[in-house]
N, C-alpha and C positions, 0 to 999 in steps of 0.2 A: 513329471509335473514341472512345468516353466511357470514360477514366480515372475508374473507380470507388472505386478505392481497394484495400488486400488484395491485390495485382501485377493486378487486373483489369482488363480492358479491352472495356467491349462494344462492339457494333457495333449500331449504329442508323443509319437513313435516312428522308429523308423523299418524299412525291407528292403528288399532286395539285394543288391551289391554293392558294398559300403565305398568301393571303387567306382561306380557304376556314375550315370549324370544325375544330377540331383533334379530331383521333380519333386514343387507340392503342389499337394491335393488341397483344392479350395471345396469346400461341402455348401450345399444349399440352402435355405431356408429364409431369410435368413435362422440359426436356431436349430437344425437337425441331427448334426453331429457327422463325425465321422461314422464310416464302415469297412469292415474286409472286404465286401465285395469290390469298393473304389482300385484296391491294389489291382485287381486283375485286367487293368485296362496297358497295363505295363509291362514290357517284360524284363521279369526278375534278375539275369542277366547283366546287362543293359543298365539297368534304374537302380540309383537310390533313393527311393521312394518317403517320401515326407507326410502323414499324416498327422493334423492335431484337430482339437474340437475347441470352436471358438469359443470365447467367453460367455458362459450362463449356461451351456450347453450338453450335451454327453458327459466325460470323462471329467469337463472344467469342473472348477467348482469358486464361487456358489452357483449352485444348481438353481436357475430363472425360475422354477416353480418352489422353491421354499415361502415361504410367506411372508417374510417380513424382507426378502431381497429387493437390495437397491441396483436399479440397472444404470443409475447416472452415468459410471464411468464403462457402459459398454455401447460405444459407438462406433461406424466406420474407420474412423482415424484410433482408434485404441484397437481397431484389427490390424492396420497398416502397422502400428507402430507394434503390436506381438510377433507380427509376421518379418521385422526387420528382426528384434531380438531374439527370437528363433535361430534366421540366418546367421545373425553373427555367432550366438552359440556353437553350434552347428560349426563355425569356421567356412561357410561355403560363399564363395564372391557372386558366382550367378545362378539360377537355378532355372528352370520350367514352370510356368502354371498351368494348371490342369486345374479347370473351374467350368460347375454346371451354375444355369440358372442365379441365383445370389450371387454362387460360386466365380461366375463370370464376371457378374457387377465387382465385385470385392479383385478378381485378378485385374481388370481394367486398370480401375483406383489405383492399386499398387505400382501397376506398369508406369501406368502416367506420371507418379512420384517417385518413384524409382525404376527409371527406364537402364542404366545401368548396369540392375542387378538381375533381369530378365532376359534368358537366351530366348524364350518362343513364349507362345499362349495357345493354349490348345481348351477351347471353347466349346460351350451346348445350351441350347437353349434358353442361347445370350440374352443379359438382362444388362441395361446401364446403371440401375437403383432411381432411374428418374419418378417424378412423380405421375409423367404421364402414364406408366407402365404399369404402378401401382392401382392409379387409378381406372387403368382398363380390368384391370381384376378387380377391386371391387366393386365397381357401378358398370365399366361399361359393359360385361361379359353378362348383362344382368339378361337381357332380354333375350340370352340365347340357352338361358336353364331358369324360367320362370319362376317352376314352382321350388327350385333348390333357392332362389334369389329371392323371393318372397320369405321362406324359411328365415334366411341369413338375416333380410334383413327388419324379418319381427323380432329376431334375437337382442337388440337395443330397445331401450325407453323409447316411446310412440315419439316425444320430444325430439332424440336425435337419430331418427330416419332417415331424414333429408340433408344432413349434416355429414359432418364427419364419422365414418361407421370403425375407422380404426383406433379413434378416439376413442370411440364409445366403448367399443369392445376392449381396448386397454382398463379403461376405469373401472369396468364390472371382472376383468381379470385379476384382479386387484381389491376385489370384492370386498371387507372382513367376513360374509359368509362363504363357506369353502362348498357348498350345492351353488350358487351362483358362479363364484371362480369355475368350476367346476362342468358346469351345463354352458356356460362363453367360449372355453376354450373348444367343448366339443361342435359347438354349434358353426366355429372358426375354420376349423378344421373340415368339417362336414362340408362347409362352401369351399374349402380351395379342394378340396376330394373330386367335387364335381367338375371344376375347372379343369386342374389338370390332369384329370383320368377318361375326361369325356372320350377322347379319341383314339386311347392306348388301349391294343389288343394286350392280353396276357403276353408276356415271351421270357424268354431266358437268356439268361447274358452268354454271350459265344467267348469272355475273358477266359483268359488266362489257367490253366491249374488243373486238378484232378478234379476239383468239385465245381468244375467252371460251369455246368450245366443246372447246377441247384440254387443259384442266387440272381437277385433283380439289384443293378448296383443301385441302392438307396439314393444316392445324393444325387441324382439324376432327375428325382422329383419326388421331393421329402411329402408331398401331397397325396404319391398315389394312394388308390384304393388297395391295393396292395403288399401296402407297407404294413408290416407286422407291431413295428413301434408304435404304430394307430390306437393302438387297441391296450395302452401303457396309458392312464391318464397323466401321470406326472410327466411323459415325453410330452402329451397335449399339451400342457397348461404352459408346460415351457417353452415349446416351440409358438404358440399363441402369443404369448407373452412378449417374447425376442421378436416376433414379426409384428405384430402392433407398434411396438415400439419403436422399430424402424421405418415404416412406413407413417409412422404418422409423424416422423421428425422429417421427410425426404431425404432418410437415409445420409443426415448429414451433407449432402451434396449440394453442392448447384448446379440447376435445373441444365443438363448437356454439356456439365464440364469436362467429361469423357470427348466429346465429341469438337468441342470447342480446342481441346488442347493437345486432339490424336496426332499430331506434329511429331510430339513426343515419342511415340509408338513407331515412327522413323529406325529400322536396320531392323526392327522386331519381326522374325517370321511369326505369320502363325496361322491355324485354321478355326474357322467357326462354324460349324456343326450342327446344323439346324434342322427339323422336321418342317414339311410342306405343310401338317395340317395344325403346328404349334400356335394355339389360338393367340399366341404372347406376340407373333408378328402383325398383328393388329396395329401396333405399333410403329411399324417399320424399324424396327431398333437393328437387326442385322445388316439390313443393306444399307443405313444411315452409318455403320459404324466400317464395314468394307469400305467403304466410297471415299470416309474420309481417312481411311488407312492400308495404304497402296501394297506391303506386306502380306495382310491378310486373304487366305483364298475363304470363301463361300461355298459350303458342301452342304447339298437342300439335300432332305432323305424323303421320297413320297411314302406316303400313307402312316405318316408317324406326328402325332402329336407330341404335348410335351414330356409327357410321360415318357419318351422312350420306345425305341423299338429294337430286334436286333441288328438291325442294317444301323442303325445310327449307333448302336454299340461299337460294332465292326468298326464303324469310320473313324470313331475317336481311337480306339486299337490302332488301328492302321497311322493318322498322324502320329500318334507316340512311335510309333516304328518307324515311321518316316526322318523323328527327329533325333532318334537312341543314338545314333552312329556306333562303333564297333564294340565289340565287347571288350573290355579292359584286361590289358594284360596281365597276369600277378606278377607283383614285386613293382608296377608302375605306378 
């Protein structure tokens, strides 16, 4: 546990080869936490591999779904800034990011503030944390799952329908009755289930390890229908809670600052790892973010949404190998 500061406390671990090139694992959600399965995108060898769970989340604590928690001090820039005190803990001058989804928005941010401290990025299901992005999930994706979007959006006061729905769903997450908290988070939940599971077959991760055929790496999309923590209400009300609260601040950002100041991202290799049928390119946020960062290559995977599939597993496996170089000598 990394005393962050604000009564926080995260939780970070490390695998692989302590000699090995330092990689951290950025998790999704925002809000999902880390998992085992994230390791096997690596090889053990090779990697010293960095996981933590961000503030409010998994292993942190205070844990987003206690009742009377304050999230004031958990914003983007008090991820940036855990994610530098980590490193220097750590003693490590540059490392890897490996970031799905959020995970990608939150390694951006970092890159662009600390270009640096960053040998590569190795991306999925890239997100910038803009508002347009947010907002294609909650309104604009409406018309293409009606009756799931109707649902979502009788879950607020008749009042704020037409408004702000992450607002709304923060204030009633936040409820003082714990059946209200309670039926918000699920009902939150339930709409980003439909989003991003619409188009992801079942499959199985091809990672890394003896049990590499038993797990779906979680942070790849803290939304599927197939996530087991789903079905945990306290990981709901938390993960609810942490995503509301991001999205309805815009994620602390301005509006393409990623994009505005990818200059920065200049010597940085890296790949971004996309599925053809990930409804989140709606957006254009992949090919906006190659175009303006000459580094980066563009890897489409067909018939894979956001959720994941195992060819898009494979690809991120494969740039991590692309970018491991030898295996460390002992005594070096």
């Amino acid at each position: 546990m990394l005393d962050v500061g604000d009564g926080n406390q995260v939780y970070w671990e490390e695998c692989g080869n302590p000699r090995g090139k330092p990689a951290l694992v950025l998790h999704g959600g925002p809000g999902s936490g880390c998992t085992p399965a994230s390791r096997r995108f690596f090889d053990p060898a090779r990697y010293r591999v960095i996981l933590f769970d961000q503030r409010g989340c998994g292993r942190s604590t205070p844990h987003a779904s206690e009742p009377d928690v304050d999230l004031a001090a958990n914003t983007t820039w008090h991820l940036i800034g855990d994610m530098e005190l980590l490193r220097a803990m750590l003693g490590i001058d540059r490392w890897q990011l490996f970031g799905a989804s959020w995970g990608s928005a939150l390694a951006i941010t970092y890159a662009v503030r600390h270009p640096d401290r960053v040998s590569e990025l190795v991306l999925a299901g890239v997100s910038l944390g803009r508002r347009t992005e947010t907002d294609l999930l909650i309104r604009g994706l409406g018309p293409l799952f009606p009756d799931a979007w109707e649902r979502f959006r009788a879950g607020v006061p008749e009042s704020s329908r037409d408004g702000d729905l992450a607002g709304a769903y923060h204030r009633l997450l936040f409820d003082p009755d714990p059946d209200v908290r309670a039926k918000a988070a699920k009902d939150w939940c339930d709409w980003e289930t439909a989003v991003g599971g619409a188009v992801s077959p079942q499959w199985r991760s091809p990672g890394r390890g003896a049990d590499s055929g038993a797990g779906v790496p979680q942070d790849t999309v803290p939304t599927s229908p197939r996530n087991p923590r789903y079905a945990d209400p306290r990981f709901r009300l938390a993960f609810a809670r942490i995503v509301t609260h991001y999205f309805g601040n815009g994620s602390w950002l301005e509006e393409d600052m990623a994009l505005r100041h990818a200059e920065r991202l200049a010597g940085i290799p890296g790949v971004v790892i996309q599925g053809r049928l990930d409804l989140s390119n709606l957006s254009g946020t992949p090919w906006q973010l190659v175009a303006a960062w000459p580094e980066a290559e563009l890897v489409l995977i067909d018939d894979t949404g956001h959720g994941g599939s195992a060819e898009l597993a494979a690809a991120r496996v494969a740039a991590t190998d692309r970018f491991a170089g030898a295996v460390p000598v002992a005594g070096q």
